[in-house]
C-alpha positions as CSV (number, residue, x, y, z in Angstrom):
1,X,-4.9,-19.5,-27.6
2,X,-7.7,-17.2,-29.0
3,X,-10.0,-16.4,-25.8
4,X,-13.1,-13.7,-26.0
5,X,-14.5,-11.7,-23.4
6,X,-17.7,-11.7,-24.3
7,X,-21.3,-13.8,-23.5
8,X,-21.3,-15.9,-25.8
9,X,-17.7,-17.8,-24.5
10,X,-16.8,-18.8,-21.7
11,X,-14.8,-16.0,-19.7
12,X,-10.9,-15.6,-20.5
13,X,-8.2,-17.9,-18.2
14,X,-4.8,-16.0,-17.6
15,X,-1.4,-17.6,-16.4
16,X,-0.2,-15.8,-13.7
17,X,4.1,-15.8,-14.3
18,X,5.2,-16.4,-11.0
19,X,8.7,-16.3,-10.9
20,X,10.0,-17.5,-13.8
21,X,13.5,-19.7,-13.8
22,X,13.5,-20.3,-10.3
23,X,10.6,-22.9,-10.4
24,X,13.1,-26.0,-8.9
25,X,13.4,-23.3,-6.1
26,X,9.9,-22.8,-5.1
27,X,9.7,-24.5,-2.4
28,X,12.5,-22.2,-0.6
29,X,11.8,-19.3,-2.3
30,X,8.1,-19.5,-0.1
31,X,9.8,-19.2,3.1
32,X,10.6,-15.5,2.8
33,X,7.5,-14.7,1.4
34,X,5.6,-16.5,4.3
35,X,8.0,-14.9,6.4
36,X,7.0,-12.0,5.1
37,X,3.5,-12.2,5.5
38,X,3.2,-13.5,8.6
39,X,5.5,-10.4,10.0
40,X,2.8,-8.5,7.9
41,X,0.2,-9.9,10.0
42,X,1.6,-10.1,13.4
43,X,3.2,-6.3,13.2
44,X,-0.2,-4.5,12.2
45,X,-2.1,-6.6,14.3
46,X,-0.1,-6.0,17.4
47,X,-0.4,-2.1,16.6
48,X,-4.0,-2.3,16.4
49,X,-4.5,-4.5,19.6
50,X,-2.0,-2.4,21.3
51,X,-3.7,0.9,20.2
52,X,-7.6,-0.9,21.4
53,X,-6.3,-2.0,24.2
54,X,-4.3,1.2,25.4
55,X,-6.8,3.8,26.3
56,X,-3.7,6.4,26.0
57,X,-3.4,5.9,22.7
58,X,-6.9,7.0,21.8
59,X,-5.8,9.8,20.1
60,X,-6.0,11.5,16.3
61,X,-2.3,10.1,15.5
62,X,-2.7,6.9,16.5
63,X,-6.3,6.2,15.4
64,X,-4.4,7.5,11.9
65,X,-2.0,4.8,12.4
66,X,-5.0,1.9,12.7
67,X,-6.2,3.4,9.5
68,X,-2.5,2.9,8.0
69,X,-2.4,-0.7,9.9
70,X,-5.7,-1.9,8.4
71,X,-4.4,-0.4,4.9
72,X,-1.1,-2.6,5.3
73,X,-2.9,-5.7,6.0
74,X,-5.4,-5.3,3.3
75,X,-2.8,-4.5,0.9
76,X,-0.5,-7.7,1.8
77,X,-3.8,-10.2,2.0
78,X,-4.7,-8.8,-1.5
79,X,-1.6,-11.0,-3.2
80,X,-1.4,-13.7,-0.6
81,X,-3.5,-15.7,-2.2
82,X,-1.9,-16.4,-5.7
83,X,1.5,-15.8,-4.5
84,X,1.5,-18.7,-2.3
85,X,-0.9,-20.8,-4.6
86,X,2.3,-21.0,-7.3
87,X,4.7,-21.4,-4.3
88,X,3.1,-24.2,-2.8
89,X,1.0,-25.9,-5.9
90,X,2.5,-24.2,-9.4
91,X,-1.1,-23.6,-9.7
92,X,-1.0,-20.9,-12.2
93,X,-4.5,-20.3,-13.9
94,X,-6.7,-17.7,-12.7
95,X,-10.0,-16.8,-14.1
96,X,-10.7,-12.9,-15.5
97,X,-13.0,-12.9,-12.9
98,X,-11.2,-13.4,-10.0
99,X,-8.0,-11.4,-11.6
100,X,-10.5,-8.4,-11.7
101,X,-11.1,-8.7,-7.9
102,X,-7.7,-8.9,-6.8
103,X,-6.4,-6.4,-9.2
104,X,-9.1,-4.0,-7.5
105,X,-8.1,-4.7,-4.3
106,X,-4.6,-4.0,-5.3
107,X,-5.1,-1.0,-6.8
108,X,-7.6,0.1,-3.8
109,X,-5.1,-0.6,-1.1
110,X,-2.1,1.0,-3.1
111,X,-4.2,4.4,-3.6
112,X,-5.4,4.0,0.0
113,X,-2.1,3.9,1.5
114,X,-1.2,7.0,-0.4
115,X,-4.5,8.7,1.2
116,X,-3.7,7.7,4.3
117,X,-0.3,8.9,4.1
118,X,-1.6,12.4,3.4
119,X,-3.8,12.5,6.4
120,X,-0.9,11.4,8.9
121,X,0.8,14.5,7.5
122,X,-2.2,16.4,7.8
123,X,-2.2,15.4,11.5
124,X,1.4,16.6,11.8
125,X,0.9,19.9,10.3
126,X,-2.0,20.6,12.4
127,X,-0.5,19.0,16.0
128,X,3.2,21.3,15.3
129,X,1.6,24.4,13.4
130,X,-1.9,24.7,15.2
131,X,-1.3,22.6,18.7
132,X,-3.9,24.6,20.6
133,X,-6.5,24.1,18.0
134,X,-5.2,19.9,17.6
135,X,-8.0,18.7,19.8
136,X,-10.9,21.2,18.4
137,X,-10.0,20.4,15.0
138,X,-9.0,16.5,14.2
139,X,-12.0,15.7,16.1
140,X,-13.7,11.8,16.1
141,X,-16.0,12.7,14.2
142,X,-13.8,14.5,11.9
143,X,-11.1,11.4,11.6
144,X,-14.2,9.0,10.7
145,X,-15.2,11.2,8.3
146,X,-11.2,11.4,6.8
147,X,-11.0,7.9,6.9
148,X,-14.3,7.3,4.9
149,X,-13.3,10.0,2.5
150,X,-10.3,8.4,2.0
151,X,-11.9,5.1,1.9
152,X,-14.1,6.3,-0.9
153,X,-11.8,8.2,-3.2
154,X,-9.3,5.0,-3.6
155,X,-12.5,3.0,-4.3
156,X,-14.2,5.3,-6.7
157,X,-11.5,5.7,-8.8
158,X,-10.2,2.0,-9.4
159,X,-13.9,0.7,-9.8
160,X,-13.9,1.7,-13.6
161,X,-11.6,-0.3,-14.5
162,X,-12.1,-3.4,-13.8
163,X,-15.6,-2.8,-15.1
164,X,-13.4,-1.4,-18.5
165,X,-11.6,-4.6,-18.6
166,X,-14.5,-6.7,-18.7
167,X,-15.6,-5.5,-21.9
168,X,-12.5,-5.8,-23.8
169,X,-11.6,-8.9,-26.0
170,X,-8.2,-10.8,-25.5
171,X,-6.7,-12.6,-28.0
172,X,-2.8,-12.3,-27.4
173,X,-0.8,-14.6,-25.4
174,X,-2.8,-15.1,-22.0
175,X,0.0,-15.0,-19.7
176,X,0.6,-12.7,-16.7
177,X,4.0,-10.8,-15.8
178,X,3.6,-11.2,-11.8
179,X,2.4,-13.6,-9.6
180,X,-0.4,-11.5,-9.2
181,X,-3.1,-9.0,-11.2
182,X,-2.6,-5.7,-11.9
183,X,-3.9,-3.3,-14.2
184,X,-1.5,-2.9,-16.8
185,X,-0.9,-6.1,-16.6
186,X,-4.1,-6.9,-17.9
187,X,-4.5,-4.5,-20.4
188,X,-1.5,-5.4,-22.4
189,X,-2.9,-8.4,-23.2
190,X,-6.6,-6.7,-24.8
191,X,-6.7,-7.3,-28.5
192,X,-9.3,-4.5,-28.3
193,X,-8.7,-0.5,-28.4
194,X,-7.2,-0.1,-24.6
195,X,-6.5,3.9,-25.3
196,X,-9.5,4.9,-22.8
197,X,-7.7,2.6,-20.1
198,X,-4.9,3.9,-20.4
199,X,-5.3,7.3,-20.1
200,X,-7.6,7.0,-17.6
201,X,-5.1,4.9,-15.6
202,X,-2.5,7.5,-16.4
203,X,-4.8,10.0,-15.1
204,X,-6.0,7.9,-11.9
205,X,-1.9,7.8,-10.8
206,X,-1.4,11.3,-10.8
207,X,-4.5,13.0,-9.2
208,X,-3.7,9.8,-6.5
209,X,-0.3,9.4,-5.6
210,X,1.2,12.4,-8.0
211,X,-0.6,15.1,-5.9
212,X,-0.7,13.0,-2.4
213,X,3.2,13.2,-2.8
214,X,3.0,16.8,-3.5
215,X,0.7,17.8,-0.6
216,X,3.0,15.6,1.6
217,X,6.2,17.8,0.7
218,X,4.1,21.0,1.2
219,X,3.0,19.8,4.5
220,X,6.6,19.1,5.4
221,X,8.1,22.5,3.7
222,X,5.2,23.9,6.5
223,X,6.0,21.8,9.7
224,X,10.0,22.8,8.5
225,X,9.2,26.5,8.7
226,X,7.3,26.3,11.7
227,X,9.8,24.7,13.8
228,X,12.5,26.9,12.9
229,X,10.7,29.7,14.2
230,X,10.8,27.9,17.9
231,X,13.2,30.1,19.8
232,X,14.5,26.5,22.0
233,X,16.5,24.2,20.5
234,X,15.6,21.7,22.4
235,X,11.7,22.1,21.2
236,X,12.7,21.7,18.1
237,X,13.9,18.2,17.9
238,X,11.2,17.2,20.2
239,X,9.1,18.4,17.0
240,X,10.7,17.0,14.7
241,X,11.3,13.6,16.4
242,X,7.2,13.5,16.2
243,X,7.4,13.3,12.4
244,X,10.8,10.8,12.0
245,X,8.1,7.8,11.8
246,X,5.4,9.2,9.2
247,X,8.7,10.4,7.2
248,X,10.1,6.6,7.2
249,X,6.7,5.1,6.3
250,X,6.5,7.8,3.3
251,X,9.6,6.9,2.1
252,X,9.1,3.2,2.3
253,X,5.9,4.1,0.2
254,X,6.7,6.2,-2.5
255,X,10.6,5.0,-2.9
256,X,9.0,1.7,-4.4
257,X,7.0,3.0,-6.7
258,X,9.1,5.3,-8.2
259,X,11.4,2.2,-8.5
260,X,8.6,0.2,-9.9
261,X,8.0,3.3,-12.5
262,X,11.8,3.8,-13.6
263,X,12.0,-0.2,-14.2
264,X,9.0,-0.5,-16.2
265,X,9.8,2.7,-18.3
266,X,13.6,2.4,-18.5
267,X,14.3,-1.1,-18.0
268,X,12.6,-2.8,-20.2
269,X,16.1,-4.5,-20.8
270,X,16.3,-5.9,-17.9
271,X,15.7,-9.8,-16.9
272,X,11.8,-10.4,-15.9
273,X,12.9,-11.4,-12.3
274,X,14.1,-7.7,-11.5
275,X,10.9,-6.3,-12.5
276,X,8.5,-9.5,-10.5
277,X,11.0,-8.4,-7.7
278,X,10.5,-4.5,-7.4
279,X,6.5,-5.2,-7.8
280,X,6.8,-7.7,-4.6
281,X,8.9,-5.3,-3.2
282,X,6.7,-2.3,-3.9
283,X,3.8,-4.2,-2.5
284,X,5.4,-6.3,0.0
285,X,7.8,-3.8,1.8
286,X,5.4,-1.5,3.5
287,X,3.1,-4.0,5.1
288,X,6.2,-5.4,6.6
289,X,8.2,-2.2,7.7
290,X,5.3,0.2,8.7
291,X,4.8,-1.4,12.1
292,X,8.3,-2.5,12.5
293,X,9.0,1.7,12.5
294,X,6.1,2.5,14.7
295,X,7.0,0.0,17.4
296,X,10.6,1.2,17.1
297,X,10.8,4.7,16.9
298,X,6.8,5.4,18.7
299,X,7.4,5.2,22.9
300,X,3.8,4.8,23.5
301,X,3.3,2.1,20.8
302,X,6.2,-0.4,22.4
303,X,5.4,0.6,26.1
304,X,1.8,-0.9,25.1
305,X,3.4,-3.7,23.3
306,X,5.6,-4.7,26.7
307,X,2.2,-4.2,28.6
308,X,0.0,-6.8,26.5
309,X,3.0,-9.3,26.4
310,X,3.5,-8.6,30.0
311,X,7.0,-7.5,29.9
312,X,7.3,-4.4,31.8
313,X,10.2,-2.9,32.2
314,X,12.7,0.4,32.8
315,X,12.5,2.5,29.3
């Protein structure tokens, strides 16, 4: 099927994979996935209710965690759509235009959660290594600001390619290798020169997540230092219990997508189900376990969860 992106045709249909082999076992297969995403939902909605409602809770870490919240669900609504579309219908077609869209929003969210993640350890280095300049320097106006920065940088740099991808022709076999859209996904299939894509995408991943990752350790190596200079032992683990839960949520982050990377670059051998799996992990995971570690291992955050379910009780 020979299919040109250009005015003169109509625009380019793709075939989204889905999950290829199990297709008598769709039906089943959808219950973790909508299990998934409605524990998604619930969790970062309850943490953004709870953090509204709890007047306590109106501080820089917490306002972070919102940011990280509304990140998650963004991030999880962004592949909703056609996951549950071949789950529930087999409907498999998607135009270029709408692939475009979600692959944005994929992207967007994916760079945003990285963004956000550096804040939160921003917070921490500043709340252990500077506490009685905490309040004086992560001020609201200065978190709004961090948040629309953030907000702006994940944007800016995914917008080109979509707008990149519209211009190229396709001509190869049409069909997708998830159940969703993403970049590379899409360019493999271009029948046109898709060198300034790529190296622009390759560029795009490191000044993103390559140096969030690496300003998250340095934070870290910081916050270490600092808190082995506290004389009490005592002080210390109350210190480092503060950072347990950004720690978890940057590990169920980046431990993904380095999986996602080794797969696609050394396991090319390897059946198409195992890589559709560690991309639905990748994206999947962290909207489901963020608020599932905040509500555990965060006081505050499940005292306000028993007080809006009215369920109080001895901690």
């Amino acid at each position: 099927m020979l299919v040109w992106n250009n005015s003169d045709v109509k625009e380019p249909i793709f075939l989204l994979k889905g999950f290829p082999g199990l297709e008598y076992v769709h039906s089943w297969l959808s219950v973790p996935f909508c299990f998934a995403y409605l524990v998604a939902f619930i969790g970062n909605v309850t943490i953004l209710s709870v953090i509204w409602i709890e007047s306590s809770l109106h501080q820089p870490m917490y306002y972070f965690l919102s940011i990280l919240a509304l990140t998650d669900l963004g991030m999880s609504m962004s592949t909703l759509p056609t996951v549950l579309t071949i789950l529930w219908l087999d409907a498999r077609e998607i135009h270029a235009s709408a692939c475009y869209t979600q692959l944005f929003f994929i992207h967007t969210f994916t760079f945003l959660e990285s963004s956000v993640l550096l804040a939160m350890a921003f917070d921490r280095f500043v709340a252990i290594c500077r506490p009685l300049h905490y309040s004086n320097i992560l001020t609201n106006s200065v978190i709004g600001k961090i948040g629309l920065a953030c907000l702006l940088r994940s944007m800016g740099v995914v917008l080109p390619t979509p707008l990149l991808l519209r211009r190229y022709h396709y001509c190869h076999a049409n069909t997708l290798s998830h159940a969703f859209c993403l970049h590379q996904d899409v360019l493999r299939l271009s029948c046109s020169s898709a060198r300034v894509n790529s190296v622009y995408g390759l560029c795009v991943v490191i000044a993103t997540l390559g140096v969030d990752s690496v300003l998250i350790l340095l934070s870290y190596a910081l916050i270490l230092s600092a808190v082995l200079g506290i004389a009490s032992p005592d002080e210390r683990m109350k210190a480092l219990n503060t950072c347990v839960s950004h720690i978890c949520v940057v590990l169920i982050f980046f431990v993904p997508v380095i999986g996602v990377s080794m797969v696609h670059r050394f396991g090319k051998h390897l059946s198409p189900i195992v890589h559709i799996l560690m991309a639905d992990i990748y994206l999947l995971l962290p909207p489901v376990l963020n608020p599932v570690v905040y509500s555990v291992r965060t006081k505050q955050i499940r005292i306000g969860i028993l007080r809006a379910f009215r369920l109080r009780r001895r901690l």
